[in-house]
N, C-alpha and C positions, 0 to 999 in steps of 0.2 A: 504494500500500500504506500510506503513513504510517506511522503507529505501530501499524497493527495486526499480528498475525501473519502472517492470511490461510493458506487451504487449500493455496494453489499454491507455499508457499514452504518453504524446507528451513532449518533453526538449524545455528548453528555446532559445537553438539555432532555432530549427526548428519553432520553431512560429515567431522569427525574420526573417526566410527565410522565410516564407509566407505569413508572413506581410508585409514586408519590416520597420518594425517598430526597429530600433536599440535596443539590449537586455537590456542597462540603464534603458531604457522607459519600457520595460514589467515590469522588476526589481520594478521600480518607484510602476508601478501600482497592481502588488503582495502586494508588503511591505504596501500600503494606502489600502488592501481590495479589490480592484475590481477585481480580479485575483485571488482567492485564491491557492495555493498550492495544490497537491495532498500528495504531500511526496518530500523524496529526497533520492537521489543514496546513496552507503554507502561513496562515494566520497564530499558528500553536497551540489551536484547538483541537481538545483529544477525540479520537473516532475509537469506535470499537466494533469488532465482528461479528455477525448477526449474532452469536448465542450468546453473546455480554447480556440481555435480556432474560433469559432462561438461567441466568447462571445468576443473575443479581438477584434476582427472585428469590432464588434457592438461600442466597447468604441472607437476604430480607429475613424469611419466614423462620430458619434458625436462630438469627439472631432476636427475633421474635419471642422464642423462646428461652429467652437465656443462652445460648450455647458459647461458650469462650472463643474467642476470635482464631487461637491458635488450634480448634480443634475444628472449625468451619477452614481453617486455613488446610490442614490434612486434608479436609476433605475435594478442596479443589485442586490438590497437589495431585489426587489421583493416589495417597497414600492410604486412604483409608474406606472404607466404602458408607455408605448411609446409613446403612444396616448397621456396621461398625462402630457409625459414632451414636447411633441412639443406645445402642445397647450398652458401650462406655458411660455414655453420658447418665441412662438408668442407672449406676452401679455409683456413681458416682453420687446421684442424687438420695439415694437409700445409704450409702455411708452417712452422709449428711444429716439426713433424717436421724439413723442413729445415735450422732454426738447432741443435737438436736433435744431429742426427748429425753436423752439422760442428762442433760445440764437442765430442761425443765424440770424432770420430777428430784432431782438434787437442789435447786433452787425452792420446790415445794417445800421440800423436805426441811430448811432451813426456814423458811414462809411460816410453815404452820407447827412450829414450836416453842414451848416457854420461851423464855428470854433470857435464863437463866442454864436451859438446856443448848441453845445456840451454839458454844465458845465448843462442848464438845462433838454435838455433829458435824461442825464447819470443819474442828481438824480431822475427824473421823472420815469425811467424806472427801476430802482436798488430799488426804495420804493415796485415793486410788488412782486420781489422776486419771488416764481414761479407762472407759473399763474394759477397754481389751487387753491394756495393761496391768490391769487388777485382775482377770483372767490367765494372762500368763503368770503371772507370780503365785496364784493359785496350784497351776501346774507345775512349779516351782517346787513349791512347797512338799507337794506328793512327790515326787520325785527323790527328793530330800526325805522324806519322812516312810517311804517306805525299804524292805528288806534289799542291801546290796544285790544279794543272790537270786531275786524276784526275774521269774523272764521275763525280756522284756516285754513280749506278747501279751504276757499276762498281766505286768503292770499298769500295760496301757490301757487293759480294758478295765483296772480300777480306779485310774486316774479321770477316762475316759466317767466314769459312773461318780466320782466323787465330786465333779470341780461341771458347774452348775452353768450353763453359755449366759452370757450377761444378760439384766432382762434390758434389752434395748429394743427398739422397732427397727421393722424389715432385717431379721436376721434369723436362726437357726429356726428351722419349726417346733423345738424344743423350746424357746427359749423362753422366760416368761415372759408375763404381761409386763410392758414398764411405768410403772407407780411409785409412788412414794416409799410404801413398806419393802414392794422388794426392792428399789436402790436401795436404802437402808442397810437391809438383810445381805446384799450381796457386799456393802461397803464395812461391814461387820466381818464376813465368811475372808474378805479379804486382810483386815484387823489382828482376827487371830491369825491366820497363817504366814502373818511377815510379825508380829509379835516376840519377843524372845523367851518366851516360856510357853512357846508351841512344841507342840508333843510328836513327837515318832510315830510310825503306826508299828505293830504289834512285830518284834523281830523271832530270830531263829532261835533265840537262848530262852523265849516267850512261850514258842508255839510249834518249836520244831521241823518240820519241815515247810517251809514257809509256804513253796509252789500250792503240798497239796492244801493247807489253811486257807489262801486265799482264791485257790479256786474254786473249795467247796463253800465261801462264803458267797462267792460270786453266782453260780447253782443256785444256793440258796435266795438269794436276792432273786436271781431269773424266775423262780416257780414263786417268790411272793407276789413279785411283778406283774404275773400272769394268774394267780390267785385274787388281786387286786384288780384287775380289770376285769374278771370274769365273774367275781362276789362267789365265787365255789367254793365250798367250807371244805373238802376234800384236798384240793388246791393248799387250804392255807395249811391244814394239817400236816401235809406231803411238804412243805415247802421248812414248816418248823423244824421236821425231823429230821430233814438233811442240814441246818442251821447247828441244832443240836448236835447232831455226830460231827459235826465239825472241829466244834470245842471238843469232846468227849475224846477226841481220836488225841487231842494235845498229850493229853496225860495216860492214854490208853486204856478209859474208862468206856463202858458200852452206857448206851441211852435209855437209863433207868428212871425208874419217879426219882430215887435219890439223889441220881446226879442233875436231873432237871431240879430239884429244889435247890440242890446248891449252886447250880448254873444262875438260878433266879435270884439268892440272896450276892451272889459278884454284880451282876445286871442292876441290883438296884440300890447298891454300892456305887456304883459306875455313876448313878445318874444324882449325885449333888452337883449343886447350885453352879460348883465352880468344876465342873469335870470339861476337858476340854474337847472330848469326842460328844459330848453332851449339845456343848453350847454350837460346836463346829453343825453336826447334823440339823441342831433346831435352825438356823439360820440356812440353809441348804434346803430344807424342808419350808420354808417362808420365799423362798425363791421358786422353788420347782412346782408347790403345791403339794399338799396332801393327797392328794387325788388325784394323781395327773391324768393324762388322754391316755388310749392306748399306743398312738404314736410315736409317746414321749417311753415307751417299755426298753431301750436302749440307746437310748439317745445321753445327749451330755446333763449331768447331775441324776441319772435315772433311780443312783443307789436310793436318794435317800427317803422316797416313798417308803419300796417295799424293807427298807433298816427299819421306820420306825414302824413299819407291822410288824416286824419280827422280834422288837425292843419289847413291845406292847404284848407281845403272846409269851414271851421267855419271861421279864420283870414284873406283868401284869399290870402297868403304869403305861399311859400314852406318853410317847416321844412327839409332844406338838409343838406346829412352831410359835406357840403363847408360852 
């Protein structure tokens, strides 16, 4: 084209008449790239080639939407396709969402308490920082706190059951609802487990061979799990007595009345005020729900439903999260 007009090219003014887009604004988006030039008059007026039209549209109605200039720029670069960038730009928007609602119901949370109670939920809450941060140090924690000699397969699927996915919006289908109680409850479950008088879980000099303890408590958890979504009293009975021989096998006692009473009188030793697999699971159970869905039957924090049915049938005390 050079510096001539030419038949097949369109001026800056008329693309502002059919846009409606002020000529500053094409100008803007010429000079950054996303418009390229065809030529210019011998006058230094710019022309552009027939799909400058089709193409200015296109940057119009995304930027209409919000979309960041550098990711409408991808897309005329030919580097990214539309599909591509909506689907980035969703992913992006639900991250969002999710810092979103946890800084609202964290802000609640501070909102609608004494005045007096304030000074410690602000530092209580300000230690998690975000909570996918508070999520990994969670995982931290079990990592740290359970048997060196644990497979790792196996640890992962207790970690996997113990450490609860944040309750934030647009995230895990597990995850809770996010409100004020469970931020709370998860900025607590995060509390104790970067605290320095957090506890181990249960080692080899404990419970002897570690693998098979914690898989039989794992089993265990699966049929209360499935005992709980189904309300089967079979279910939960089947579900105790493999809970039971688990401990039982530690010390190589069989599952008698007598070692269930005394299984009951440890269980409700276990649960004073200040016990920290007490306060750990109530706060886990305020997160997940008592009840959960059947979807949530393996999912992240799944243990701590069917723990506290099986707390509740061995101690004969509910483990709730009050």
């Amino acid at each position: 084209m050079g510096g001539t007009q030419g038949g097949d090219t369109v001026g800056i003014g008329e693309l502002a008449a059919r846009t409606g887009l002020p000529v500053k604004t094409i100008r803007y988006y010429s000079d950054i790239g996303l418009l390229p030039e065809s030529g210019r008059t011998p006058g230094g007026h710019r022309r552009y080639a027939a799909d400058a039209l089709p193409r200015l549209l296109l940057i119009q109605r995304l930027r209409a939407l919000g979309t960041p200039i550098a990711a409408i720029a991808a897309v005329m670069a030919g580097e990214r396709s539309l599909d591509e960038l909506v689907s980035r730009e969703l992913d992006a928007v639900q991250e969002q969402l999710r810092e979103a609602t946890w800084r609202r119901e964290v802000l609640r949370a501070l909102d609608d308490c004494p005045a007096r109670e304030r000074p410690r939920r602000l530092a209580l809450l300000a230690g998690v920082g975000s909570p996918d941060d508070a999520h990994d140090r969670l995982v931290r924690y079990w990592h740290w706190a359970l048997p060196a000699g644990l497979p790792r397969r196996l640890a992962q699927a207790v970690i996997d059951g113990a450490v609860p996915a944040p309750p934030t919006a647009a995230t895990a289908p597990t995850a809770a609802t996010p409100t004020t109680p469970t931020v709370l409850a998860y900025a607590e479950l995060h509390a104790l487990a970067t605290a320095d008088d957090r506890r181990r879980q249960p080692q080899a000099h404990q419970v002897g061979d570690v693998a098979s303890f914690y898989a039989g408590l794992l089993d265990g958890c699966a049929l209360a799990g499935e005992a709980l979504v189904s309300g089967c009293p079979e279910r939960h009975a089947e579900a105790l007595g493999h809970f039971v021989r688990t401990y039982a096998r530690v010390d190589g006692h069989d599952d008698t009345p007598a070692f269930r009473a005394h299984l009951r009188t440890l269980f409700r030793r276990g649960r004073r005020a200040g016990s920290f697999s007490l306060r750990y699971w109530r706060r886990a159970l305020a997160v997940t729900g008592e009840t959960p869905p059947p979807s949530a039957a393996a999912g992240q924090g799944y243990l701590a439903a069917p723990l506290a049915a099986l707390h509740e049938q061995v101690a004969g005390l509910p483990l709730t999260a009050k």
